[in-house]
ROPA-934304 format. One record per residue (C-alpha): residue number from 1; residue in three letters; x, y, z. Coordinates in Angstrom, 2 decimals. Layout:
N
rec resi = NUM, resn = ALA, X = X, Y = Y, Z = Z;
...
***
This chain:
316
rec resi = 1, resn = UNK, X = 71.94, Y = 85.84, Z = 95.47;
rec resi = 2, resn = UNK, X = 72.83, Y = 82.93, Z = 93.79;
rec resi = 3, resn = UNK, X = 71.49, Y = 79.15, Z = 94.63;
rec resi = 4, resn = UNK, X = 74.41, Y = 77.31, Z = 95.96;
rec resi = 5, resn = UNK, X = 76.59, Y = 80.57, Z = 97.10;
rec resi = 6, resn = UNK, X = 78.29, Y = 79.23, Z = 100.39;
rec resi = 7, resn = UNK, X = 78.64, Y = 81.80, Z = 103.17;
rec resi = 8, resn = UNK, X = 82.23, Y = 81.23, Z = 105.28;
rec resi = 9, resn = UNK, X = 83.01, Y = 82.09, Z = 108.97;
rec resi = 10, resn = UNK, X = 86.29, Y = 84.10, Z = 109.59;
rec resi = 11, resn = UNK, X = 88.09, Y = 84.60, Z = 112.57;
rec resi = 12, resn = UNK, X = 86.12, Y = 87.49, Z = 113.52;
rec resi = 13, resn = UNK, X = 82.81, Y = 86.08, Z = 112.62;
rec resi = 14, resn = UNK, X = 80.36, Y = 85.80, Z = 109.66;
rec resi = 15, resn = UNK, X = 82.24, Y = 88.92, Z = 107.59;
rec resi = 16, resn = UNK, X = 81.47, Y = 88.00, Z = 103.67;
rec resi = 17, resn = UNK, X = 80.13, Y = 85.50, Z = 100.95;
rec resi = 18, resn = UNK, X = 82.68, Y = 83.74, Z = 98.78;
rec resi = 19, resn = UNK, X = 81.71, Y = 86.35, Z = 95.87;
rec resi = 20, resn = UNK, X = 84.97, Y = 86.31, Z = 94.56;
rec resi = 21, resn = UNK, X = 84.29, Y = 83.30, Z = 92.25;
rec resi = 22, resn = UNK, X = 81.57, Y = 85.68, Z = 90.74;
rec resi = 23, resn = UNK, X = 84.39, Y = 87.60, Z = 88.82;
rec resi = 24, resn = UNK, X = 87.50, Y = 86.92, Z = 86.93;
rec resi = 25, resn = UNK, X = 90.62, Y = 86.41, Z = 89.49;
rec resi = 26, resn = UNK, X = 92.42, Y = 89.62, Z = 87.33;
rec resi = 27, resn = UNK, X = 89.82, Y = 91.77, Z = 89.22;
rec resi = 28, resn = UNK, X = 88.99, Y = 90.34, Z = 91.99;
rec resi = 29, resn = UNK, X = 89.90, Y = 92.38, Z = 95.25;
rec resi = 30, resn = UNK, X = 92.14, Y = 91.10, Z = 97.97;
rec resi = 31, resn = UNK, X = 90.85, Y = 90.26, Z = 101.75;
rec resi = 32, resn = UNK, X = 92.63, Y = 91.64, Z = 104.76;
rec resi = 33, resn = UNK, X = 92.37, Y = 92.30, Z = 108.50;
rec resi = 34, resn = UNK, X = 93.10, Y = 94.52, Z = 111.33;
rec resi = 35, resn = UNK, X = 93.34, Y = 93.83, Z = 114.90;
rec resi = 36, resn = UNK, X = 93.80, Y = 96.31, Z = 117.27;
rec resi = 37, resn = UNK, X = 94.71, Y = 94.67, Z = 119.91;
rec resi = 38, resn = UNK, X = 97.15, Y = 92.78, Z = 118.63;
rec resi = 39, resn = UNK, X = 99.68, Y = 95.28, Z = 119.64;
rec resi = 40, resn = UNK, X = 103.30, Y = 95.40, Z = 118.30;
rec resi = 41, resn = UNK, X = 105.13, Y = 97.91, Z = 115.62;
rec resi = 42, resn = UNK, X = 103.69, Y = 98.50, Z = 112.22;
rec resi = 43, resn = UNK, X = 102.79, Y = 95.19, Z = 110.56;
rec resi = 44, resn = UNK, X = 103.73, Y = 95.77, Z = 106.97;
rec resi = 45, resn = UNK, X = 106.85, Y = 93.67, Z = 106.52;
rec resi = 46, resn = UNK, X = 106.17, Y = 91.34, Z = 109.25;
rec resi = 47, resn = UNK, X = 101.68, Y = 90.46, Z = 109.48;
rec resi = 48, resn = UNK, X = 100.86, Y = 89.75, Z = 113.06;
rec resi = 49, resn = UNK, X = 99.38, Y = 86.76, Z = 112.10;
rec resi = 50, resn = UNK, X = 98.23, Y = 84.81, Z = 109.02;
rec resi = 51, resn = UNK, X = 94.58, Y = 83.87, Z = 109.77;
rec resi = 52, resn = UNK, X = 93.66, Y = 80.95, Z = 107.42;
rec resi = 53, resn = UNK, X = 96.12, Y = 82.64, Z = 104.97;
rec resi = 54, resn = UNK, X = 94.32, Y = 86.20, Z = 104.80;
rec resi = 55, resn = UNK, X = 97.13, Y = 88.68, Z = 106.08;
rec resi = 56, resn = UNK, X = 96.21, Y = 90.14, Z = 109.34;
rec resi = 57, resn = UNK, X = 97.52, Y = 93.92, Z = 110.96;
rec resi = 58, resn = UNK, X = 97.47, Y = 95.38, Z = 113.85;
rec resi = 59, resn = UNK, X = 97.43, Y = 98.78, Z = 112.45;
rec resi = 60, resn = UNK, X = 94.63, Y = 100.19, Z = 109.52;
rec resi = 61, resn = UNK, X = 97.42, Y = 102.38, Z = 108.00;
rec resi = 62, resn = UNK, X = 99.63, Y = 98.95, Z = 107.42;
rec resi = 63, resn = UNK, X = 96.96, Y = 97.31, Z = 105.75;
rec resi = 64, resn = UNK, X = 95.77, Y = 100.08, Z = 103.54;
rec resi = 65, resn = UNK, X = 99.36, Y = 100.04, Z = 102.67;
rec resi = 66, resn = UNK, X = 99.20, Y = 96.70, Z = 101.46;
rec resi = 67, resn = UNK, X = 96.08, Y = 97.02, Z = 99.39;
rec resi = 68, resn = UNK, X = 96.28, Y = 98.18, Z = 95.39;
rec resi = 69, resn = UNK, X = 94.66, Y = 100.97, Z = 94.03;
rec resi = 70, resn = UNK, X = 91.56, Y = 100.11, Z = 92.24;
rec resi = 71, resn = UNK, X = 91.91, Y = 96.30, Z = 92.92;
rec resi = 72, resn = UNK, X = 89.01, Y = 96.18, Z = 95.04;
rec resi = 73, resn = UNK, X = 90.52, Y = 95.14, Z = 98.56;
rec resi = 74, resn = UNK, X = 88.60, Y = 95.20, Z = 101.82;
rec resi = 75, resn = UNK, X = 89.99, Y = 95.52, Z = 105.02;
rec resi = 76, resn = UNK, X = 87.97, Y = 93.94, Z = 107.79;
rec resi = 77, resn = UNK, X = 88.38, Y = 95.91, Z = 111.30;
rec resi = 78, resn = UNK, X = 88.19, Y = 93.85, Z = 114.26;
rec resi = 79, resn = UNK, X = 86.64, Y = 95.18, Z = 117.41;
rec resi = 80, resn = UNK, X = 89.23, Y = 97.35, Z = 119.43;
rec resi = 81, resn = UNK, X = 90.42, Y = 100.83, Z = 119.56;
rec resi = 82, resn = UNK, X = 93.48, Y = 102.12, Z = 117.54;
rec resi = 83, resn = UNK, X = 95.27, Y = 105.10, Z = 119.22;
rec resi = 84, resn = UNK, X = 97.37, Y = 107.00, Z = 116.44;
rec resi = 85, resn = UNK, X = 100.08, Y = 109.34, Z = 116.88;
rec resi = 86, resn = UNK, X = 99.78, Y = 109.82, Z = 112.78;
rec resi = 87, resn = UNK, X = 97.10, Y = 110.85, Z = 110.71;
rec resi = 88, resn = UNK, X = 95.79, Y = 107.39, Z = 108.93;
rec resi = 89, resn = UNK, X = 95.73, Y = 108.01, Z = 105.14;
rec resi = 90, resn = UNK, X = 92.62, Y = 106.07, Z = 103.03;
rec resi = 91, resn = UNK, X = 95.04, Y = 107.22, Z = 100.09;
rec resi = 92, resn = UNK, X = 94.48, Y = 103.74, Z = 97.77;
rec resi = 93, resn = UNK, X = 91.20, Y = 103.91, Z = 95.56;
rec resi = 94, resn = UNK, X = 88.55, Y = 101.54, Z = 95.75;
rec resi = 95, resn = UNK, X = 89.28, Y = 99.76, Z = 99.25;
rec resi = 96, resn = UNK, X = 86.29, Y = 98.67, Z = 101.12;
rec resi = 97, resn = UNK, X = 86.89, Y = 99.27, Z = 105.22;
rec resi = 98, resn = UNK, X = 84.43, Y = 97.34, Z = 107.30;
rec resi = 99, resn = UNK, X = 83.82, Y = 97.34, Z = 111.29;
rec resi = 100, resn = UNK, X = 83.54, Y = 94.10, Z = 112.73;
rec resi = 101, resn = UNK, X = 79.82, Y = 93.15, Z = 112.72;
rec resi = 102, resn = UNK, X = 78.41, Y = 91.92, Z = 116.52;
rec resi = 103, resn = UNK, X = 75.38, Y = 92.13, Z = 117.94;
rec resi = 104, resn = UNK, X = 74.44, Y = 95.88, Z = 118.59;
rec resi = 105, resn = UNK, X = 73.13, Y = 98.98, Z = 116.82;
rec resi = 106, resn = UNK, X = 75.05, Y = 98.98, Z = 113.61;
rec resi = 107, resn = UNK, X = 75.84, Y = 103.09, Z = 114.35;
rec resi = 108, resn = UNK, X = 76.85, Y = 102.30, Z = 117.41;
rec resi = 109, resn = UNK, X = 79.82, Y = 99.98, Z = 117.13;
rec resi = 110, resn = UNK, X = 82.33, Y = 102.36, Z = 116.28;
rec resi = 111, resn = UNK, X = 82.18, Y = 102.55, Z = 120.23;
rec resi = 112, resn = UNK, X = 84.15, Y = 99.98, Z = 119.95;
rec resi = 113, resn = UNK, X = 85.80, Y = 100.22, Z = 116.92;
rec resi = 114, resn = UNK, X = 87.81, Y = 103.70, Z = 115.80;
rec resi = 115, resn = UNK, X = 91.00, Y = 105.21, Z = 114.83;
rec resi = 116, resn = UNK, X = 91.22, Y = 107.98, Z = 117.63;
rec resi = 117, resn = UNK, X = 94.18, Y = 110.49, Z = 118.63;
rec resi = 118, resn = UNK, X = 94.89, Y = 111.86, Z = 122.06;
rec resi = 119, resn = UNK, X = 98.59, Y = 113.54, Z = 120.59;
rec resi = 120, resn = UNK, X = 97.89, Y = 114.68, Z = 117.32;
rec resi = 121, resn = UNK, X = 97.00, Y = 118.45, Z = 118.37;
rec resi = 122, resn = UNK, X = 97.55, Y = 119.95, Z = 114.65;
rec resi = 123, resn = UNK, X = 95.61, Y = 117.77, Z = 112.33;
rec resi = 124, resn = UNK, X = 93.27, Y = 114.86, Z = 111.63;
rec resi = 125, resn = UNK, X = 93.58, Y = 111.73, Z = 113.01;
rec resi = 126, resn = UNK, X = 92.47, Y = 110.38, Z = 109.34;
rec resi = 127, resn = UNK, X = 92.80, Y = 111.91, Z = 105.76;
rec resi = 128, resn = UNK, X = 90.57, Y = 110.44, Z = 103.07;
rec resi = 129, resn = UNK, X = 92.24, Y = 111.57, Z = 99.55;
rec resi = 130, resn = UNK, X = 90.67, Y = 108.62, Z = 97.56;
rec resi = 131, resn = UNK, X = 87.81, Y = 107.38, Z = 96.80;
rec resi = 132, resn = UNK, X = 86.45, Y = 104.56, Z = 99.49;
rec resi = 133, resn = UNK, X = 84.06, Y = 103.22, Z = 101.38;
rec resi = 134, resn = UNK, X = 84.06, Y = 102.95, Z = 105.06;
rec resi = 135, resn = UNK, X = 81.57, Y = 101.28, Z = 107.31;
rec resi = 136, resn = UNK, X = 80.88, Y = 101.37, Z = 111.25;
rec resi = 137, resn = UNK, X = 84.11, Y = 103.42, Z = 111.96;
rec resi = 138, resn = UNK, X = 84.42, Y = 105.95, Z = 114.56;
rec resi = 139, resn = UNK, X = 86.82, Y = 108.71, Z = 114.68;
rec resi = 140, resn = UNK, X = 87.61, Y = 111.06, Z = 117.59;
rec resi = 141, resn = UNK, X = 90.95, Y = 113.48, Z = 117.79;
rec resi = 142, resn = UNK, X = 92.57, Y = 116.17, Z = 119.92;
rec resi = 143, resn = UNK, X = 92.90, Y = 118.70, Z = 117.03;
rec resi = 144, resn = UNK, X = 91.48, Y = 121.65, Z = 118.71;
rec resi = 145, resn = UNK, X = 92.72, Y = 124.47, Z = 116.45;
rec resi = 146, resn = UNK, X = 93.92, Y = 122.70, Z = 113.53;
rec resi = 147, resn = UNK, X = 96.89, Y = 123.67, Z = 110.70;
rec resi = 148, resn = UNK, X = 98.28, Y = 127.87, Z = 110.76;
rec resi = 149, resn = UNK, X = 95.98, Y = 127.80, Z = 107.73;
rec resi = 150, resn = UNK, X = 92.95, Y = 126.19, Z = 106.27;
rec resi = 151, resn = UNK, X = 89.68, Y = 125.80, Z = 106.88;
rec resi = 152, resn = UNK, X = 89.30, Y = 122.20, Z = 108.08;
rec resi = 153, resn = UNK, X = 90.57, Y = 123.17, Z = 111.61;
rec resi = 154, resn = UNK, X = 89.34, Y = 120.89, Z = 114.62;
rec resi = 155, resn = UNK, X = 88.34, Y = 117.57, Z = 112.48;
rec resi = 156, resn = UNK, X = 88.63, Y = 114.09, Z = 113.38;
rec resi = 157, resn = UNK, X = 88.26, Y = 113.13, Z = 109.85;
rec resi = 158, resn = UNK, X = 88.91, Y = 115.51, Z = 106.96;
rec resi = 159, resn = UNK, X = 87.72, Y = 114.63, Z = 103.31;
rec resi = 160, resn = UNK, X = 90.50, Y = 116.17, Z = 100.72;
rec resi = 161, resn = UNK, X = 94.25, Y = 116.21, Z = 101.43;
rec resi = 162, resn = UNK, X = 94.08, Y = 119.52, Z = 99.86;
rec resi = 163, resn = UNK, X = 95.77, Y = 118.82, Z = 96.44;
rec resi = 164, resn = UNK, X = 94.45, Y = 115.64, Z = 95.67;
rec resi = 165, resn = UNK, X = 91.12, Y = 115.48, Z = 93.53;
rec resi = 166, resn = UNK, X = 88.63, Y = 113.05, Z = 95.43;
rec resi = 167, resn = UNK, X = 85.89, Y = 111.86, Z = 94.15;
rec resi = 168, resn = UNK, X = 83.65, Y = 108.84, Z = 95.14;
rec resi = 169, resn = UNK, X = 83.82, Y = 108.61, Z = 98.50;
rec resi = 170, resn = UNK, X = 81.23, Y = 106.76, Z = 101.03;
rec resi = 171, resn = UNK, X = 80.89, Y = 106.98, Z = 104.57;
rec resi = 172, resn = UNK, X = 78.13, Y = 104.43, Z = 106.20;
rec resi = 173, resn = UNK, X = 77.50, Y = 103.97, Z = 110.08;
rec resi = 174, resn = UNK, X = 80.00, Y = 105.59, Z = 111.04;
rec resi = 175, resn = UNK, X = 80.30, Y = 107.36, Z = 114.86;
rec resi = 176, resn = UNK, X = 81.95, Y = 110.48, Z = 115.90;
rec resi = 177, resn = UNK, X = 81.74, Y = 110.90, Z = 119.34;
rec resi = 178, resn = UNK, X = 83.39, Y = 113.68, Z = 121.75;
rec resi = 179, resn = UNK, X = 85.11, Y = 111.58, Z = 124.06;
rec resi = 180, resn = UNK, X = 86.52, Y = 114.08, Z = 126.20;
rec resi = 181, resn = UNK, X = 88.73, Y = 115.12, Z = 123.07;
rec resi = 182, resn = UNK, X = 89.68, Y = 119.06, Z = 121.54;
rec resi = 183, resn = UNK, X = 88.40, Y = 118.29, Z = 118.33;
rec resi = 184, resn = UNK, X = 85.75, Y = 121.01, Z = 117.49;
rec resi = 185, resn = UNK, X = 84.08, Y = 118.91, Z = 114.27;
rec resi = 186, resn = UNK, X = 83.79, Y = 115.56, Z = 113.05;
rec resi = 187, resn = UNK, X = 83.71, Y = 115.80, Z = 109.34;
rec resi = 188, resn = UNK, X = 85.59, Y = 118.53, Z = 107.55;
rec resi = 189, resn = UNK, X = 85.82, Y = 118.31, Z = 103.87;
rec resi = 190, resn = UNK, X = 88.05, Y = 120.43, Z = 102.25;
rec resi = 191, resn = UNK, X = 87.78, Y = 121.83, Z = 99.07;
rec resi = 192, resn = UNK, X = 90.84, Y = 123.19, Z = 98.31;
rec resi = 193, resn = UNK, X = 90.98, Y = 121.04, Z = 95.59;
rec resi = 194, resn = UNK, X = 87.86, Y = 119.30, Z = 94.10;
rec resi = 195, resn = UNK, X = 86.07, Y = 116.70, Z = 96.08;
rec resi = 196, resn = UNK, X = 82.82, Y = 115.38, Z = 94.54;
rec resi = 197, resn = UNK, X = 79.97, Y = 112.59, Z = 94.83;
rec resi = 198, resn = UNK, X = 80.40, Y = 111.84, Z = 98.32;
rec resi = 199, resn = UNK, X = 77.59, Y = 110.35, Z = 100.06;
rec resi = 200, resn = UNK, X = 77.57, Y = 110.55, Z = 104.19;
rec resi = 201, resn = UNK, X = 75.03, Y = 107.94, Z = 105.68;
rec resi = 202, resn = UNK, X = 73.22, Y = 106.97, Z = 108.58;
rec resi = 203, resn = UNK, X = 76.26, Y = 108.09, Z = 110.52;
rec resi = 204, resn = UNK, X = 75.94, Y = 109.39, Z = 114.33;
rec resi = 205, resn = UNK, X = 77.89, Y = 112.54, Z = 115.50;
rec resi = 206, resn = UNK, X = 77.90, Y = 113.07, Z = 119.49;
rec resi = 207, resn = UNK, X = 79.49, Y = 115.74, Z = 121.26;
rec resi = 208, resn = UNK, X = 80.10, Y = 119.58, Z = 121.88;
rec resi = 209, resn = UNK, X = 81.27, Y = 120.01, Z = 118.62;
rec resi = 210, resn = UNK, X = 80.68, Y = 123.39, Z = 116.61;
rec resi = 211, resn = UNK, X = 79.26, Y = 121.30, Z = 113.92;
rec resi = 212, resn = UNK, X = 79.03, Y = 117.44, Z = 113.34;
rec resi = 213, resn = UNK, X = 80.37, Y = 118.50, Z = 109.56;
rec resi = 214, resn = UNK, X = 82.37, Y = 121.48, Z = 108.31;
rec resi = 215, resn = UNK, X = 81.94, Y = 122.33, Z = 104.25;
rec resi = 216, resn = UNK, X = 84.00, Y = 124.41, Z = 102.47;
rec resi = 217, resn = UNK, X = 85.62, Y = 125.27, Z = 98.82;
rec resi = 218, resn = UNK, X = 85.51, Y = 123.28, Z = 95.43;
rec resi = 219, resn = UNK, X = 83.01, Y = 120.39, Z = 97.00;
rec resi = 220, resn = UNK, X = 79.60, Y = 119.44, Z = 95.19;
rec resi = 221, resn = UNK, X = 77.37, Y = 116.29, Z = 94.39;
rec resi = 222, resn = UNK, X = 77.50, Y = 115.89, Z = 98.17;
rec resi = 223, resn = UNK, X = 74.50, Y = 114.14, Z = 100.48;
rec resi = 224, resn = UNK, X = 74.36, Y = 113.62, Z = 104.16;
rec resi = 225, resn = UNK, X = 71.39, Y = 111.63, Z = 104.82;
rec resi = 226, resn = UNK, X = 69.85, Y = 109.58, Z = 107.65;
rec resi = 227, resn = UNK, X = 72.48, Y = 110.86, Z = 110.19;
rec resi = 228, resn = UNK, X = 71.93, Y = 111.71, Z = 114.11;
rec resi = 229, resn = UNK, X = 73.33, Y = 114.79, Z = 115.14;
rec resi = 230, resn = UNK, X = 73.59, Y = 115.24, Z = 119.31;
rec resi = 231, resn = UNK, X = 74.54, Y = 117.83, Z = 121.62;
rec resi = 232, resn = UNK, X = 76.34, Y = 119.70, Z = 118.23;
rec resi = 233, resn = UNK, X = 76.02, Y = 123.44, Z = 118.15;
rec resi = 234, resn = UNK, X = 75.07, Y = 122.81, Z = 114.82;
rec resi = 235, resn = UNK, X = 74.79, Y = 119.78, Z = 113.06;
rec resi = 236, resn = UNK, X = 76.30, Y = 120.88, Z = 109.42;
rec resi = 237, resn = UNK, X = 78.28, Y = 124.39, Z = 109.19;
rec resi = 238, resn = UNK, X = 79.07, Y = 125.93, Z = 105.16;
rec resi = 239, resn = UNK, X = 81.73, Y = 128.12, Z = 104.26;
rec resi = 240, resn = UNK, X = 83.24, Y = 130.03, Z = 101.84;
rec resi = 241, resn = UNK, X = 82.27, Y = 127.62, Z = 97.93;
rec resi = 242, resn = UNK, X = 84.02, Y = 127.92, Z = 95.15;
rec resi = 243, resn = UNK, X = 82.74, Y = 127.14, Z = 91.59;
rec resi = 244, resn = UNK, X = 79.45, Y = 128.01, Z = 92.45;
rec resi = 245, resn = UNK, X = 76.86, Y = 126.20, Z = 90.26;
rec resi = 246, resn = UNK, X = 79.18, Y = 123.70, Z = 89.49;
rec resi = 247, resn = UNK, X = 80.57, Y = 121.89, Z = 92.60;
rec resi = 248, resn = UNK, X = 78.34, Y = 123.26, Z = 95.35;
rec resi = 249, resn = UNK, X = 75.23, Y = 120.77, Z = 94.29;
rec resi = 250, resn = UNK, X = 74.61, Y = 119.84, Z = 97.60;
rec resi = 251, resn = UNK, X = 72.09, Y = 117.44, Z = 99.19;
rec resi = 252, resn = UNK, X = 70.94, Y = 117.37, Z = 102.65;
rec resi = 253, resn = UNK, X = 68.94, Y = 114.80, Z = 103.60;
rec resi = 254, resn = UNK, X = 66.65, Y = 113.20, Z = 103.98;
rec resi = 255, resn = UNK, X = 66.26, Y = 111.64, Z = 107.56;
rec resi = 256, resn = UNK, X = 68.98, Y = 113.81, Z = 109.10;
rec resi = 257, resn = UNK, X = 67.81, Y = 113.93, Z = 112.47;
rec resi = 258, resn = UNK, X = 68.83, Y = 116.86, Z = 115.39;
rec resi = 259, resn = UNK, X = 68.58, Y = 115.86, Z = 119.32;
rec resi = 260, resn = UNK, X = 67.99, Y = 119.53, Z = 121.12;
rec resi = 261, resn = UNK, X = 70.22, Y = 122.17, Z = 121.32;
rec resi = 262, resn = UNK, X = 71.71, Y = 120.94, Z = 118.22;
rec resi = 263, resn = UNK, X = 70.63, Y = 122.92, Z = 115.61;
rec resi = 264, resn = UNK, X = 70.61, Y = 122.67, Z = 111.78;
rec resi = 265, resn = UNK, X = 72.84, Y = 124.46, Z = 109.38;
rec resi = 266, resn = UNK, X = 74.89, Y = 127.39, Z = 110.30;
rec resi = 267, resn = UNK, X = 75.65, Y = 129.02, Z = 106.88;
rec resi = 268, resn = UNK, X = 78.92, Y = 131.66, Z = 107.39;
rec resi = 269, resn = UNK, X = 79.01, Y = 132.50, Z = 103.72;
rec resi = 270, resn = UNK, X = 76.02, Y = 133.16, Z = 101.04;
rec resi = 271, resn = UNK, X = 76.49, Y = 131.96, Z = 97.98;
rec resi = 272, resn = UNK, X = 75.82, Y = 128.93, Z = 98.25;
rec resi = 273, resn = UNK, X = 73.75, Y = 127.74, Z = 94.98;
rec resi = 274, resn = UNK, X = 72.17, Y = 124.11, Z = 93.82;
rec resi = 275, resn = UNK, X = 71.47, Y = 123.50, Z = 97.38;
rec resi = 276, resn = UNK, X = 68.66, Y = 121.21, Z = 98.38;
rec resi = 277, resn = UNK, X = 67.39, Y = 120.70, Z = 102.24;
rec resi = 278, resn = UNK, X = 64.61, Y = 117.96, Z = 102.17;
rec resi = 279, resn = UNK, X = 62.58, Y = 115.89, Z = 104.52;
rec resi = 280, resn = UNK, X = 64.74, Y = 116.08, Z = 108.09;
rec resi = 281, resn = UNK, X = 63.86, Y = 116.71, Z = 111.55;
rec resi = 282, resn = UNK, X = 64.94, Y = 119.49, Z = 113.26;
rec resi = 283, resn = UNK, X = 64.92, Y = 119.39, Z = 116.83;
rec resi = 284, resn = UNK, X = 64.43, Y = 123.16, Z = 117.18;
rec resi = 285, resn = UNK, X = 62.20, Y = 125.99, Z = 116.68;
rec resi = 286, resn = UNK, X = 61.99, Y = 126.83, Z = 112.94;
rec resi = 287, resn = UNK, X = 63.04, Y = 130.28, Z = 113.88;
rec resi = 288, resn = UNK, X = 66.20, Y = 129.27, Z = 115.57;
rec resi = 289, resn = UNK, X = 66.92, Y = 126.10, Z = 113.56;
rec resi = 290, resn = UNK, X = 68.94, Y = 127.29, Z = 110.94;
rec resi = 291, resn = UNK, X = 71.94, Y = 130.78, Z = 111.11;
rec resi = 292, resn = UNK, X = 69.43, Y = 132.47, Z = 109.00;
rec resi = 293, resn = UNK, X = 65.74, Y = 132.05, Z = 108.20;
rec resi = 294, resn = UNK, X = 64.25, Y = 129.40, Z = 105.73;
rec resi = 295, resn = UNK, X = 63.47, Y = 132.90, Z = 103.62;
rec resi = 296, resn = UNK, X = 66.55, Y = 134.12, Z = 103.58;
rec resi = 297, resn = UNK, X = 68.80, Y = 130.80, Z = 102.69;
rec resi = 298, resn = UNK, X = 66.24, Y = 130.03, Z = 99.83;
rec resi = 299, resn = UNK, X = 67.47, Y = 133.46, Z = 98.39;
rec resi = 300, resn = UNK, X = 71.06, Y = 132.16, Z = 98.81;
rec resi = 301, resn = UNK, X = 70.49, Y = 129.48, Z = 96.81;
rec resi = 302, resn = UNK, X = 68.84, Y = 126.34, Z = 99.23;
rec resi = 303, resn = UNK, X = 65.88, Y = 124.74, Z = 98.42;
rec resi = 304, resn = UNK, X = 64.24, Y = 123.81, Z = 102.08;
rec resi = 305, resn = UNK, X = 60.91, Y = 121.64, Z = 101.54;
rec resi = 306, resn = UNK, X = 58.98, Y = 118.82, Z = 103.81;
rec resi = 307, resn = UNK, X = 61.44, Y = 119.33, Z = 106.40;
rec resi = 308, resn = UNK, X = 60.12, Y = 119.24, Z = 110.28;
rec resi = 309, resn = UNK, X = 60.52, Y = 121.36, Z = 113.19;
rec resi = 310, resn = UNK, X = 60.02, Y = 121.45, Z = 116.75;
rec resi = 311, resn = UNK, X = 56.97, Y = 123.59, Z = 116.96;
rec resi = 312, resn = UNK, X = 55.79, Y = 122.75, Z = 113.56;
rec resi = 313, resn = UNK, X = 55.67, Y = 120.87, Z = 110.71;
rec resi = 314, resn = UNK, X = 56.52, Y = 122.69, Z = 107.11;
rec resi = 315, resn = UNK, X = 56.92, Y = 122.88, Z = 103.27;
rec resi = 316, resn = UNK, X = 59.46, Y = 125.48, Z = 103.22;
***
């Protein structure tokens, strides 16, 4: 950090550093908010209001809206729940989205913070088809079997609109809780058209779900690290890849952490290749951790070393 660099207080507390004199104005990303609570019809003609001249919504779709792809906005999130009856679409590259920091476990403040759907029973309550980063969000939906077709069925969030190359993305302390909802996963990322070097961190998936994250088709140079998986049937589920040694390079872990029953990875197809399972704790018997044994999924193509079990600690 630089000596001098003055820290400012926004309405919704300590939120950034005045960074923006570190780079040319031409480049330098636009601030905006989102409250919540602030009720009312879409904000994008009309902000609900100015704070200190940084324009403030009370929806996250009208403010994504009003960012500029590859401009390098952030979008500050106050604390408060937004109940959509649309899908949200993170469909502007390079926008930062950031919970409203308080004084509680970082994972745990998308409690109190999240884009959730009680009426959308065919779909995502949020699409990501650009690349973004999103921090201390939590999604929940009521998407129990999903679209007549695809994969992604049941997902709170889904990675990959499904025509739209995505690459780049980065979820951080984010929560994906149950809450009573239909949605049968938290994550799906679908692959029906490329989606690449997405990192999934420290996030916190809680609830009967089948899995905490569905994977399926053209997806690689994907990690999922330092996340708590609870009360999942599985934590991470993998279907059908295509491009196989190309965009299946997948990392998992390490850190990833299973609360019995959830178990590990349930693997419904077996070709996966480039696939490497490291240091994570399994909260189940290495027999019954994974769909198939260690053995077997190391001749589909996963690499599964230093990772720990209930009953026992291993290499393999």
């Amino acid at each position: 950090m630089a000596r001098g660099m003055e820290f400012t207080g926004g309405p919704f507390g300590t939120v950034a550093a005045d960074s923006a004199a570190l780079v040319p104005a031409s480049i330098s990303g636009k601030v905006f908010y989102v409250n919540a609570n602030a009720g009312g019809t879409d904000d994008k003609d009309a902000p609900w209001p100015d704070v200190d001249g940084v324009l403030c919504f009370s929806t996250l779709q009208a403010a994504i809206d009003a960012c500029v792809d590859g401009r390098g906005d952030t979008i500050y999130v106050k604390r408060g729940g937004e109940a959509v009856t649309t899908a949200v679409n993170f469909n502007c590259a390079g926008i930062r989205v950031i919970a409203q920091r308080f004084g509680m476990n970082p994972s745990a403040r998308g409690e109190y913070t999240s884009i959730y759907s009680t009426t959308i029973t065919d779909g995502p309550c949020a699409i990501i088809s650009k690349y973004c980063y999103i921090e201390g969000l939590a999604f929940a939906g009521a998407d129990a079997t999903g679209s007549t077709t695809g994969f992604f069925a049941g997902a709170a969030l889904k990675i990959g609109d499904g025509s739209t190359n995505v690459y780049g993305v980065h979820l951080k302390q984010c929560r994906f809780p149950k809450w009573d909802l239909d949605n049968s996963h938290g994550i799906s990322i679908d692959g029906t058209a490329d989606v690449s070097n997405v990192l999934i961190e420290e996030c916190e998936f809680e609830g009967a779900f089948a899995s905490g994250i569905y994977v399926e088709g053209s997806v690689g140079h994907l990690q999922i690290k330092n996340c708590t998986f609870a009360l999942c049937t599985y934590a991470i589920e993998t279907g059908q890849f295509y491009a196989a040694g190309i965009y299946t390079q997948l990392i998992i872990g390490p850190g990833n952490v299973t609360i019995t029953p959830t178990k590990g990875i349930n693997q419904t197809s077996n070709n996966v290749v480039l696939a490497t399972v490291y240091g994570n704790y399994w909260g189940t018997a290495v027999a019954s951790t994974h769909s198939d044994s260690v053995t077997n999924m190391e001749t589909d193509g996963y690499i599964c070393v230093g990772n720990y079990y209930l009953n026992e600690e291993r290499n393999n």
